[in-house]
Structures are given as C-alpha cells and as structure tokens.
DOSEKE-946715 format. One line per 3 residues: number of its first residue (from 1); for each residue x, y, z of N, C-alpha, C. Coordinates in nm, 2 decimals, always signed. Example, Ala and Ser with C-alpha at 12.3 -4.5 7.8 and 13.67 -1.06 7.14 Angstrom:
BEGIN
1	+1.32:-0.57:+0.78:+1.23:-0.45:+0.78:+1.32:-0.33:+0.78 ~ +1.28:-0.22:+0.71:+1.37:-0.11:+0.71:+1.29:+0.00:+0.79
END
This chain:
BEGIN
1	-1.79:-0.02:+0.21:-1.66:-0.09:+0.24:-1.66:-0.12:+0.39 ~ -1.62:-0.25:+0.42:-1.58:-0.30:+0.55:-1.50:-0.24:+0.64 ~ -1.50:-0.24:+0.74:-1.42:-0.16:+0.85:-1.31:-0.24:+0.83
4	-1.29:-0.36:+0.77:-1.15:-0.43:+0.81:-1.08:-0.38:+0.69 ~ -1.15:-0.37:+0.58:-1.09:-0.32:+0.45:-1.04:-0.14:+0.48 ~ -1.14:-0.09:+0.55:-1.08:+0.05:+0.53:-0.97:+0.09:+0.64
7	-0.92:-0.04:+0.71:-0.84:+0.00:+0.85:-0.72:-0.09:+0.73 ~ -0.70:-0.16:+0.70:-0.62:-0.21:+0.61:-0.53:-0.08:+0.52 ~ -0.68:-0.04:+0.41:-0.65:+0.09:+0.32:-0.59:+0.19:+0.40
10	-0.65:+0.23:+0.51:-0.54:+0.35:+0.57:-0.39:+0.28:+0.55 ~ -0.37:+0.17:+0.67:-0.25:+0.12:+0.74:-0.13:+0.09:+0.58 ~ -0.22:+0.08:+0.46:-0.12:+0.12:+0.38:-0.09:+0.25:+0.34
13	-0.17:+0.34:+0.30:-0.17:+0.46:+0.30:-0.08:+0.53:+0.38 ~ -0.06:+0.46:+0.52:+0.05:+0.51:+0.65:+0.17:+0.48:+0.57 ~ +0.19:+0.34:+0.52:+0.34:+0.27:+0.49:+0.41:+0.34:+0.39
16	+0.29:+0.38:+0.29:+0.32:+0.49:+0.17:+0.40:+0.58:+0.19 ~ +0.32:+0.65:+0.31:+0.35:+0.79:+0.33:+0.47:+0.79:+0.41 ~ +0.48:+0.69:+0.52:+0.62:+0.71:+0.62:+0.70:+0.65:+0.48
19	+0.74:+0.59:+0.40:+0.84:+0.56:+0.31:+0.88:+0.66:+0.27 ~ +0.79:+0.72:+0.17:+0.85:+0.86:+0.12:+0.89:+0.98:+0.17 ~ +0.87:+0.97:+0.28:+0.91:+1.05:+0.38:+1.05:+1.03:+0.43
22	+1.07:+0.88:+0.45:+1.25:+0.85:+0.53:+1.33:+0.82:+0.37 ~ +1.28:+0.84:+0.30:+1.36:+0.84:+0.16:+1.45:+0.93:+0.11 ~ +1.56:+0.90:+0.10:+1.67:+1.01:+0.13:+1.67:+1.05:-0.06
25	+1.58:+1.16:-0.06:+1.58:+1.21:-0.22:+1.71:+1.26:-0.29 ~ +1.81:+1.32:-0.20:+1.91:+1.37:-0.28:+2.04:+1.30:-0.29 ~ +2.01:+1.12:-0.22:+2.09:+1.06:-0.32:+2.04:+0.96:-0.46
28	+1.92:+0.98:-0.46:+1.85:+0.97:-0.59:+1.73:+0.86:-0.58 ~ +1.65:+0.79:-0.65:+1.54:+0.72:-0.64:+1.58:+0.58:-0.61 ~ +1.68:+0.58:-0.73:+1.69:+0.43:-0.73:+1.84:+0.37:-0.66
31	+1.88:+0.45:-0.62:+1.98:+0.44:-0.51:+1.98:+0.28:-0.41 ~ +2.09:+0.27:-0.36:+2.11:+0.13:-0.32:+2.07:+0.15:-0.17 ~ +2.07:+0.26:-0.10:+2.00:+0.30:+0.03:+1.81:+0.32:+0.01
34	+1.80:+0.35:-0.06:+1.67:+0.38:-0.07:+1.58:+0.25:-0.12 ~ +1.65:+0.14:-0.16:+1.61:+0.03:-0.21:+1.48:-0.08:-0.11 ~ +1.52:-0.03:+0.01:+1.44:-0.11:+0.14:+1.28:-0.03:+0.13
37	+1.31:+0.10:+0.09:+1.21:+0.20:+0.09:+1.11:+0.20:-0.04 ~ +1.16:+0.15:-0.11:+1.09:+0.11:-0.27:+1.03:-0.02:-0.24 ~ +1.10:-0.12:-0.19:+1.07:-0.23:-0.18:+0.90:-0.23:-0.06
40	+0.90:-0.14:+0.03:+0.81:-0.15:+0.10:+0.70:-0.08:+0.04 ~ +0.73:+0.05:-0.03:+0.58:+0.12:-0.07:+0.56:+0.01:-0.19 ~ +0.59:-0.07:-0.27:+0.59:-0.16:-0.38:+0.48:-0.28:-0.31
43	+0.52:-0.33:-0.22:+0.46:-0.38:-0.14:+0.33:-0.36:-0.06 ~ +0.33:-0.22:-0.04:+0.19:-0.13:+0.01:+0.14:-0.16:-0.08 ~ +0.15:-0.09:-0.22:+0.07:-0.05:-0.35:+0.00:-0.20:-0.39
46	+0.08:-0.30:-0.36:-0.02:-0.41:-0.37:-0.08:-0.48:-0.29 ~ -0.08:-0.45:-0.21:-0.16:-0.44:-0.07:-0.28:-0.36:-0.08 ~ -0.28:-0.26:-0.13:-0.39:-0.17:-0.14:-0.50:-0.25:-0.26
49	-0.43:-0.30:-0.40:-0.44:-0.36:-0.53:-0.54:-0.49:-0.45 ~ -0.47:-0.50:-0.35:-0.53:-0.68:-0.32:-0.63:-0.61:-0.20 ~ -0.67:-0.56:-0.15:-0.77:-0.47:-0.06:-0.90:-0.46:-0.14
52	-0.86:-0.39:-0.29:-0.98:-0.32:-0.36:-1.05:-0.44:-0.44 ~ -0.96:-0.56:-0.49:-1.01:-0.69:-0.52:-1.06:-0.77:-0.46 ~ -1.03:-0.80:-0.27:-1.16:-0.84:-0.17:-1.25:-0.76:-0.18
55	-1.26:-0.66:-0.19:-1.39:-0.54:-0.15:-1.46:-0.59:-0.31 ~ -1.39:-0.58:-0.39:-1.45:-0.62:-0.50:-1.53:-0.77:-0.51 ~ -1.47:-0.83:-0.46:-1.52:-0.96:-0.48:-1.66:-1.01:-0.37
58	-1.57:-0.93:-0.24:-1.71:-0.97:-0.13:-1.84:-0.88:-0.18 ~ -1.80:-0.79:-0.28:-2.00:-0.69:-0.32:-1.99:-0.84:-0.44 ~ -1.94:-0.89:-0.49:-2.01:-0.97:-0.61:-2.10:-1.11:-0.53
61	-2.01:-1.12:-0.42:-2.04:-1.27:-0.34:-2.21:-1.22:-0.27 ~ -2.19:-1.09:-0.25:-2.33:-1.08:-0.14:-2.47:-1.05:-0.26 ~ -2.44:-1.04:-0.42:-2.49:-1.01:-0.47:-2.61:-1.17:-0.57
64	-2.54:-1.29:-0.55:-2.55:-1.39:-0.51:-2.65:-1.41:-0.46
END
C-alpha cells in the first residue's frame, strides 16, 4: 500500500475515532445532537471504502 493511501486510511481512522468519542451516548444514537457525529463517521467509512478501491485498482493497473 502507498504512503498516500495509508496516511489517508489512518486520517480516517482518526475521524472515526474522535466522532465516537464527542458522541454524547446517553442521549441516545440517533439523537438530533449526535446527528453531525453520524454524519461524519458515515462519511469516514466511505472514505476508507473509496481508499481500499484505489489501492485496489492501482495493484490491477500495475499488473498491466
């Protein structure tokens, strides 16, 4: 994997983790405060989704 892919994969990994972290659990998941916080790890997760699909595609390209 590329250094630009694995500085990516962390920097989501980061956004994951600070989310669930400032997520106020005990007023519940799907809460109307916690909504900006779902919306961002949702966002990570396909971030990461669209990471493993370059990394995927650039070993098919070099195989070529």
């Amino acid at each position: 994997m590329q250094l630009f892919y694995k500085i990516f994969l962390a920097l989501f990994a980061v956004f994951i983790g600070f989310n669930l972290y400032v997520m106020e659990w005990d007023l519940g998941f799907w809460h109307d405060e916690n909504s900006k916080f779902i919306l961002s790890i949702s966002a990570a997760i396909v971030g990461i989704v669209v990471v493993f699909v370059l990394h995927q595609m650039s070993k098919l390209a070099m195989k070529k």
